[in-house]
C-alpha positions as a Markdown table, in Angstrom:
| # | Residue | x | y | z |
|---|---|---|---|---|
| 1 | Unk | 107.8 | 87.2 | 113.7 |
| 2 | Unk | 106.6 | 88.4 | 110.3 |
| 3 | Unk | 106.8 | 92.0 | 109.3 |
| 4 | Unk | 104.2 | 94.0 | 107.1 |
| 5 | Unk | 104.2 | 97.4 | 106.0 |
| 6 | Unk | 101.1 | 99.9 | 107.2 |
| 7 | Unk | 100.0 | 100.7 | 104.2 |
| 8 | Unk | 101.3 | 104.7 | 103.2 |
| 9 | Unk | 102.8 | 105.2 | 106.5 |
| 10 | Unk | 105.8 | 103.1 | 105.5 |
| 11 | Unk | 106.1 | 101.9 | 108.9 |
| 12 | Unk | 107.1 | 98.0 | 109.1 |
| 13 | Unk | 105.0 | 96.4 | 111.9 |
| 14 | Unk | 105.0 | 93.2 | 113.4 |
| 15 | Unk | 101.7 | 91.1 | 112.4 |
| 16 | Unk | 101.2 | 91.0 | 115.9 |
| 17 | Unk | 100.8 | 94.5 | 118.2 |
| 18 | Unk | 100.7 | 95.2 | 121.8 |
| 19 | Unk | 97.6 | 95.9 | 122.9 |
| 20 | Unk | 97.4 | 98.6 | 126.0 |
| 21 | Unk | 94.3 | 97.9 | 127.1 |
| 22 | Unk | 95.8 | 94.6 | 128.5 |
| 23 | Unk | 98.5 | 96.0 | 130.6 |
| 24 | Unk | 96.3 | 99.1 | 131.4 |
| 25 | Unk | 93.5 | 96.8 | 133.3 |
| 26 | Unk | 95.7 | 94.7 | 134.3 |
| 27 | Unk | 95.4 | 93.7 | 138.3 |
| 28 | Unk | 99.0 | 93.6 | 138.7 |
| 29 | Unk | 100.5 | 96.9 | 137.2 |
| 30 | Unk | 103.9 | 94.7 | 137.7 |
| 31 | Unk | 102.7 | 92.1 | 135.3 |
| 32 | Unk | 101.2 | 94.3 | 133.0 |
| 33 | Unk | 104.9 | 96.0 | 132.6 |
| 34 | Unk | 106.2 | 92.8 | 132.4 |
| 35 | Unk | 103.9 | 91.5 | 129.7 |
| 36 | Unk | 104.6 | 94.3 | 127.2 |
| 37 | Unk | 108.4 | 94.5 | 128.0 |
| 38 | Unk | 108.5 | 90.0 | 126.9 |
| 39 | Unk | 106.4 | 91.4 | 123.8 |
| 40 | Unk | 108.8 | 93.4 | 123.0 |
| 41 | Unk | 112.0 | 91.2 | 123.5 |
| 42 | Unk | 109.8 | 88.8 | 121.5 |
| 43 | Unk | 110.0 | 91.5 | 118.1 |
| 44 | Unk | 106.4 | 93.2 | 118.3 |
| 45 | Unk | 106.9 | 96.6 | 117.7 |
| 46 | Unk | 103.9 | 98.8 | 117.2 |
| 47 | Unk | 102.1 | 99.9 | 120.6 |
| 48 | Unk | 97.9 | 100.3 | 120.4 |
| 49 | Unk | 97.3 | 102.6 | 123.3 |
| 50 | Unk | 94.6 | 105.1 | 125.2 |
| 51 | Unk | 93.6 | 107.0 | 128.2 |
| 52 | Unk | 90.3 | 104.6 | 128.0 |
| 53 | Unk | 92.5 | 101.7 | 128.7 |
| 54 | Unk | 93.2 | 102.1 | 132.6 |
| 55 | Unk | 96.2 | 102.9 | 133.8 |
| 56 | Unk | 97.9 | 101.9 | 130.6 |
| 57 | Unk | 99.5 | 105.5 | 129.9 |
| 58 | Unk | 100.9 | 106.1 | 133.3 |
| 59 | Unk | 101.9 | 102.6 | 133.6 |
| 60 | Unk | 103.8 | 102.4 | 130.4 |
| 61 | Unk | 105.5 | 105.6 | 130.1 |
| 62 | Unk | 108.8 | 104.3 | 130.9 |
| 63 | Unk | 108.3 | 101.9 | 128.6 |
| 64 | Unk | 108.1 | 103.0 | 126.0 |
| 65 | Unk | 110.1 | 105.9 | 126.6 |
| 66 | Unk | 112.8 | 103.7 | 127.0 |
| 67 | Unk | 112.0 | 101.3 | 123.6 |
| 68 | Unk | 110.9 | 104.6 | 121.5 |
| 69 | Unk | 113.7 | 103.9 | 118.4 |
| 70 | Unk | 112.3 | 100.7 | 118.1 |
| 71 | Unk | 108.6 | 101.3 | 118.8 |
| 72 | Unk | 105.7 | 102.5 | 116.7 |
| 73 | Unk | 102.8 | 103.8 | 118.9 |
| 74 | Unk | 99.3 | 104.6 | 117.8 |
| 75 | Unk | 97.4 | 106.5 | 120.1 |
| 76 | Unk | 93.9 | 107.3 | 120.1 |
| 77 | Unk | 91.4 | 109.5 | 121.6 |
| 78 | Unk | 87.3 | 109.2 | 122.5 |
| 79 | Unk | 87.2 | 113.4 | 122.5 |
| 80 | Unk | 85.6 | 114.9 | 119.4 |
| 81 | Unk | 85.9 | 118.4 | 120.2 |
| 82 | Unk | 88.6 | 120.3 | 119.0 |
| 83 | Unk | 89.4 | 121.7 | 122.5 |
| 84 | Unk | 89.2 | 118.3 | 123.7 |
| 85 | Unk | 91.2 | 116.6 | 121.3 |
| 86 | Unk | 94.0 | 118.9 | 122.0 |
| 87 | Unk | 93.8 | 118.9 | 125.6 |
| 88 | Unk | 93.7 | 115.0 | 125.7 |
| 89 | Unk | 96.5 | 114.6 | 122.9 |
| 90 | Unk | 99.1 | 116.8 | 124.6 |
| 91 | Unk | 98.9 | 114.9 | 128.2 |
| 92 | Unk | 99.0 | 111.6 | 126.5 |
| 93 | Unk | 102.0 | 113.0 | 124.7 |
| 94 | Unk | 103.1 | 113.8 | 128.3 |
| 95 | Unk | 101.9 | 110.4 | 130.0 |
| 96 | Unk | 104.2 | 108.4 | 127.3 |
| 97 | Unk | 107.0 | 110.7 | 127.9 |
| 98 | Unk | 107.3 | 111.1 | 123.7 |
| 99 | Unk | 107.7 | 114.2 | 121.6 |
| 100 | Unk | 105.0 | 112.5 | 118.6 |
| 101 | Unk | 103.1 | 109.7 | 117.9 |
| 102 | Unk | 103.1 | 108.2 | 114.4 |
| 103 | Unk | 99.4 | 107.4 | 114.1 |
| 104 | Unk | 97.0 | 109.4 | 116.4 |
| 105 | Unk | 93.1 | 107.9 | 116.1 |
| 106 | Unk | 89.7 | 108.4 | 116.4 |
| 107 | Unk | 88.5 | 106.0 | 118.6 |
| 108 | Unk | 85.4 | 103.8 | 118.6 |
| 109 | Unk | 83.6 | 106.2 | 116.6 |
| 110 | Unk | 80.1 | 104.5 | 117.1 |
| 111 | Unk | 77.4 | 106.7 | 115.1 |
| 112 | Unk | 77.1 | 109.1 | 112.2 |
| 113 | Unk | 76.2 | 111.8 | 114.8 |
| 114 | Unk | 80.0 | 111.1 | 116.2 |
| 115 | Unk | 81.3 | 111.5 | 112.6 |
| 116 | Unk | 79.2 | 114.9 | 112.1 |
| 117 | Unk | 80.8 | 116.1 | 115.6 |
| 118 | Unk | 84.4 | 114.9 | 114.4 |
| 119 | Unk | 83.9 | 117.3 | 111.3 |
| 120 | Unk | 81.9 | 120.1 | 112.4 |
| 121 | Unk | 83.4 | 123.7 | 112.7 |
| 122 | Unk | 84.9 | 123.0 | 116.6 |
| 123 | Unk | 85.7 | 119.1 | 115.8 |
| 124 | Unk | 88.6 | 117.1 | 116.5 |
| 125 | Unk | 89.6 | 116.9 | 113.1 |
| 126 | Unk | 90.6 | 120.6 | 113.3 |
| 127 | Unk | 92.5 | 119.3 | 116.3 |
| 128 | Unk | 94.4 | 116.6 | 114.2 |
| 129 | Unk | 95.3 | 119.0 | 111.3 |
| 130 | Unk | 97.0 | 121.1 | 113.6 |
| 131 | Unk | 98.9 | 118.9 | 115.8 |
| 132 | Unk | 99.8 | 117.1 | 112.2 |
| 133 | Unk | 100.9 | 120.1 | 111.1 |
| 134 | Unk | 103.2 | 120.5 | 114.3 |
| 135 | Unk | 104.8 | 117.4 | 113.9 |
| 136 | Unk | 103.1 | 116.5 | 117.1 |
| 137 | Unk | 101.2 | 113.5 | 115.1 |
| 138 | Unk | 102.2 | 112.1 | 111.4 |
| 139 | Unk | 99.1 | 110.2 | 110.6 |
| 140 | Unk | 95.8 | 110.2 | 111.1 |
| 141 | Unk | 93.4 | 107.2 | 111.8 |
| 142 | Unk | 90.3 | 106.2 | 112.8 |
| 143 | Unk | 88.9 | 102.7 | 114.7 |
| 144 | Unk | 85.6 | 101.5 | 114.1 |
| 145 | Unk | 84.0 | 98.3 | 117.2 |
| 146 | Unk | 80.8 | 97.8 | 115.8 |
| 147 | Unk | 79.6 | 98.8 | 112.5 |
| 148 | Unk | 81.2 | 98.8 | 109.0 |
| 149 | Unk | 79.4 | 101.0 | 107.8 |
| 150 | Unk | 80.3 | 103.9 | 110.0 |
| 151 | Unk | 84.2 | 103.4 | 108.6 |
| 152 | Unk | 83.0 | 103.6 | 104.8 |
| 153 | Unk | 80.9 | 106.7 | 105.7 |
| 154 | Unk | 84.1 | 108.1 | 107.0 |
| 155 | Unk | 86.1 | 106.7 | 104.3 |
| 156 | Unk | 84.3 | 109.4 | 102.3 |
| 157 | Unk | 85.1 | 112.1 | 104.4 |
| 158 | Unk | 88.5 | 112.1 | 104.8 |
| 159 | Unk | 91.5 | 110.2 | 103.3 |
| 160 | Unk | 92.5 | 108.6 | 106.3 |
| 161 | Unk | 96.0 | 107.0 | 106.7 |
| 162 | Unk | 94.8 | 104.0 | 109.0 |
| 163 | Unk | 91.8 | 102.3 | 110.2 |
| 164 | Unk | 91.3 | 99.8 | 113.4 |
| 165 | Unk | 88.3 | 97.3 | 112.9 |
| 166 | Unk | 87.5 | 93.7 | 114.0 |
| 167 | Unk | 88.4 | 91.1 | 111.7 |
| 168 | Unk | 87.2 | 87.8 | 112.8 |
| 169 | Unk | 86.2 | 84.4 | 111.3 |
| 170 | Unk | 83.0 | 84.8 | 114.0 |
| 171 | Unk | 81.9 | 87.7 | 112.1 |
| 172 | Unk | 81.3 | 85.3 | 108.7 |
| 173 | Unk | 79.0 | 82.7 | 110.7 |
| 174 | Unk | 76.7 | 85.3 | 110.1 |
| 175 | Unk | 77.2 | 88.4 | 108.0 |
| 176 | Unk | 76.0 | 91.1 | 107.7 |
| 177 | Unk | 76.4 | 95.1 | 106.4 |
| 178 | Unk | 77.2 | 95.6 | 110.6 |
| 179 | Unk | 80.1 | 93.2 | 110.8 |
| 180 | Unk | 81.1 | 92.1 | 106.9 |
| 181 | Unk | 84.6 | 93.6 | 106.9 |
| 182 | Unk | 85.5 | 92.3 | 103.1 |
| 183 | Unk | 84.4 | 95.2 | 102.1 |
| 184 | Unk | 86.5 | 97.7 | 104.2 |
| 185 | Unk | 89.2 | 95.2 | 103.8 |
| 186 | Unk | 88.7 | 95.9 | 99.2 |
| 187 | Unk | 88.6 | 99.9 | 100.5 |
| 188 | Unk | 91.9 | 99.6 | 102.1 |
| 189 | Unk | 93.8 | 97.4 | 99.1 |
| 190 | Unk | 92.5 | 99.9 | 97.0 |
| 191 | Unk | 93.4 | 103.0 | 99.0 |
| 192 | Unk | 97.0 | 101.8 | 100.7 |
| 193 | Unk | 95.5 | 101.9 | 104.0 |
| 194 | Unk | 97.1 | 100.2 | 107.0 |
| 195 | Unk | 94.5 | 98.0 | 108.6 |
| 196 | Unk | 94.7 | 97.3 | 112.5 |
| 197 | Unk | 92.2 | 94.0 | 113.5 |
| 198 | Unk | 91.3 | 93.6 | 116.7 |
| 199 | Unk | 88.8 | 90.7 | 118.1 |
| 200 | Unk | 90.8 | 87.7 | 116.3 |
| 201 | Unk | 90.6 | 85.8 | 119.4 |
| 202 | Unk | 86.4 | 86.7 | 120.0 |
| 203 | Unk | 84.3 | 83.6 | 120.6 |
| 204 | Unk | 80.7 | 85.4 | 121.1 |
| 205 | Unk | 79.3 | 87.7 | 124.2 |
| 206 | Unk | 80.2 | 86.3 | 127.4 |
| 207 | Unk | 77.0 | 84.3 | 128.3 |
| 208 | Unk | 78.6 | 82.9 | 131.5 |
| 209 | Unk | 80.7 | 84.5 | 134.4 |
| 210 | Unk | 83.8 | 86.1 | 133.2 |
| 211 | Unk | 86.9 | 84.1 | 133.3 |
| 212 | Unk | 89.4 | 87.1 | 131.4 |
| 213 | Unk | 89.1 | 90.9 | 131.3 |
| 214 | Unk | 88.0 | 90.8 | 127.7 |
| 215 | Unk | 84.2 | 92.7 | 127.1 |
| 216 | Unk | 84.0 | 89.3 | 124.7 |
| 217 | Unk | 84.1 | 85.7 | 125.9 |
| 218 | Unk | 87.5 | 84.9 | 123.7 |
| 219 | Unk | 88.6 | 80.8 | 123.0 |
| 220 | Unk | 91.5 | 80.1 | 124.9 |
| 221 | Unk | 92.3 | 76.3 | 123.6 |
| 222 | Unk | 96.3 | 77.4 | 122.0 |
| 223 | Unk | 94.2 | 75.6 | 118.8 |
| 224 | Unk | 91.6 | 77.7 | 118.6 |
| 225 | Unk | 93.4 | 80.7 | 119.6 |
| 226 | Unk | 96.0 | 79.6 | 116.6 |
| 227 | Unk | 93.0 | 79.4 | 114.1 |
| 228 | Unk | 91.6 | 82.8 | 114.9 |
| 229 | Unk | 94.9 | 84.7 | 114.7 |
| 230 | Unk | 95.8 | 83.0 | 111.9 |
| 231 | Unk | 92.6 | 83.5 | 110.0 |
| 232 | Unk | 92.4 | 87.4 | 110.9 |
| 233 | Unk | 96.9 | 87.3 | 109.7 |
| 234 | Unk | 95.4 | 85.6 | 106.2 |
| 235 | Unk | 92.8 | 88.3 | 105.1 |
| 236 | Unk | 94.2 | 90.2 | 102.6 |
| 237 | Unk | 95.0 | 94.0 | 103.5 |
| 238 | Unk | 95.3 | 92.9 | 107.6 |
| 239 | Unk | 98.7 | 94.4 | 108.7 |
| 240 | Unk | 98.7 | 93.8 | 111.8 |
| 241 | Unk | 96.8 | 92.2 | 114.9 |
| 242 | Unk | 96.2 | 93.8 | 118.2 |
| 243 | Unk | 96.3 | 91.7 | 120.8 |
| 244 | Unk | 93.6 | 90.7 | 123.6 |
| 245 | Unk | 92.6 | 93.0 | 126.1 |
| 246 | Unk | 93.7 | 89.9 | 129.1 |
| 247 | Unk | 97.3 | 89.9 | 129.6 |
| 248 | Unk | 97.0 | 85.9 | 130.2 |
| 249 | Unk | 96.4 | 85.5 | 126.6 |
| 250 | Unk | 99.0 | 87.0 | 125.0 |
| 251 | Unk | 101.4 | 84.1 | 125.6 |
| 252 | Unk | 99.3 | 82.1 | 123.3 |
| 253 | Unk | 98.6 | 84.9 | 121.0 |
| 254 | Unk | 102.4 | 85.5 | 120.8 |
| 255 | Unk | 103.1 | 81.9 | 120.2 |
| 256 | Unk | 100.3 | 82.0 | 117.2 |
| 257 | Unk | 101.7 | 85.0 | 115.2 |
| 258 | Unk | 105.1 | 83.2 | 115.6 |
| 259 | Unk | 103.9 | 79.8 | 113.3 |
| 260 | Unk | 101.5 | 82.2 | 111.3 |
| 261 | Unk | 101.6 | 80.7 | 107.5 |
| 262 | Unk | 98.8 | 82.2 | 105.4 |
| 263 | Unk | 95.9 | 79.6 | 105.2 |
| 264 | Unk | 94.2 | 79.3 | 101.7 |
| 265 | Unk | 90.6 | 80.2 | 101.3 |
| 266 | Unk | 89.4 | 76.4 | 101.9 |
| 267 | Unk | 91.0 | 76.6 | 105.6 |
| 268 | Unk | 89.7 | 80.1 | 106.3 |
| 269 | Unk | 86.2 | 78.8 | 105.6 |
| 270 | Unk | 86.9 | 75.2 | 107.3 |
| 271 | Unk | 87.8 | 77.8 | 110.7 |
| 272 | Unk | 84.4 | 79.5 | 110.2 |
| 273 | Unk | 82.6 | 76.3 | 110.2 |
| 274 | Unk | 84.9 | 75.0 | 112.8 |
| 275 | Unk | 84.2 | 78.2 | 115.2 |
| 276 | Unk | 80.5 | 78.1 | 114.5 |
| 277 | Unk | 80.4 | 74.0 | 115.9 |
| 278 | Unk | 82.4 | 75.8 | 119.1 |
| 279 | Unk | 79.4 | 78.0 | 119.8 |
| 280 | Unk | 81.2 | 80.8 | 117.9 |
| 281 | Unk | 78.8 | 83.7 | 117.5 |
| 282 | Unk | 79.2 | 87.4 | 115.8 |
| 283 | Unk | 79.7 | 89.7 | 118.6 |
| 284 | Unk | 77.8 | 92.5 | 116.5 |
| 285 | Unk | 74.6 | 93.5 | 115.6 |
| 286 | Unk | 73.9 | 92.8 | 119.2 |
| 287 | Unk | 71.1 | 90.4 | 119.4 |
């Protein structure tokens, strides 16, 4: 498993991260245990958790309690109050059973009304500065679903340490200012920010019953599952991958960022082609 560094936080990641949401939705709570502790024997060492994600932080707790010297966890919060942003921040802390997390987020900040209530006088950020400045958090990020253009509004506002976006040759079937990440990703080179992608594995909205616990319809061919991590692993300032939110993937997943080689810009655009021919749509704007 390859190892990257996240950007100024000097942390060394594995290219390929756990994903809480999985084991948080999870039927089998067993399973989902199971699923992250194989991960973990299997060298991925940075945790993307929240109390959105089910029963992830109850479930994992001992977890990750019990692999802290070897884990780094990001944590992340939908609060954008100050009060809230406390309150939620100190019973994750308690959930995981840790003292601090090394990257504490902003999650799926959605709208430049969300940003204005992040910074306003009783915002979260004021939570973040203070728990920073306890040593309850040591860096700050921010993660981004749907629209590119809400991270470089952010970007402005505050020097963030790490940002979570999608990063996904479906995206380039058809860009747009919504879903082109090339230009976040030239932000982040320039700015040595760690970059989190999630959605590698996204084939288009599901347009058919759901056969996984992904909001997305995801490929699930090992191939084509390959081709998407790999293209996501190849795009220059990605650290790291979080993996699908459907346990059942991740053996495949695991498998891909094990053979990842960095593909050359002629295979990254042959995968774009070769997704769009699979019915391989951008899952945002929403149509």
């Amino acid at each position: 498993m390859e190892y990257r560094t996240l950007g100024r936080t000097g942390y060394r990641v594995s290219v390929l991260t756990i994903g809480g949401c999985g084991p948080g939705i999870a039927p089998d709570a067993k399973e989902g245990i199971e699923a992250v502790e194989n991960a973990i024997k299997m060298g991925l060492n940075m945790v993307d958790i929240a109390p959105s994600y089910g029963e992830a932080e109850t479930r994992l707790g001992d977890v990750i309690s019990k692999n802290k010297d070897k884990l780094i966890i990001t944590e992340k919060t939908l609060e954008r109050s100050k009060e809230g942003a406390w309150s939620e921040l100190k019973r994750s802390l308690e959930r995981l059973k840790v003292k601090y997390f090394e990257v504490y987020q902003f999650h799926a900040v959605g709208s430049l009304e969300e940003l204005d209530q992040i910074f306003s006088e009783n915002g979260a950020m004021k939570a973040f500065l203070e728990a920073k400045d306890q040593g309850l958090i040591k860096h700050i990020g921010i993660t981004v679903h749907k629209d590119m253009r809400i991270v470089r509004k952010a970007l402005e506002l505050f020097d963030f340490d790490t940002i979570l976006i999608p990063v996904t040759a479906i995206s380039l079937i058809n860009p747009t200012p919504e879903n082109d990440f090339r230009p976040i990703l030239k932000i982040a080179r320039d700015r040595d920010l760690g970059v989190i992608a999630i959605k590698a594995v996204a084939k288009r909205r599901w347009e058919s019953q759901k056969k996984y616990q992904t909001w997305y319809e995801p490929f699930e061919d090992e191939e084509d599952i390959e081709k998407g991590v790999h293209f996501t692993l190849s795009q220059e300032g990605v650290t790291t991958y979080s993996m699908a939110c459907d346990i059942k993937l991740w053996p495949k997943i695991i498998r891909a960022g094990e053979k990842f080689k960095k593909l050359s810009e002629e295979e990254q655009s042959k995968i774009v082609e070769y997704f769009k021919n699979k019915g391989g749509y951008p899952l945002f704007p929403e149509q």
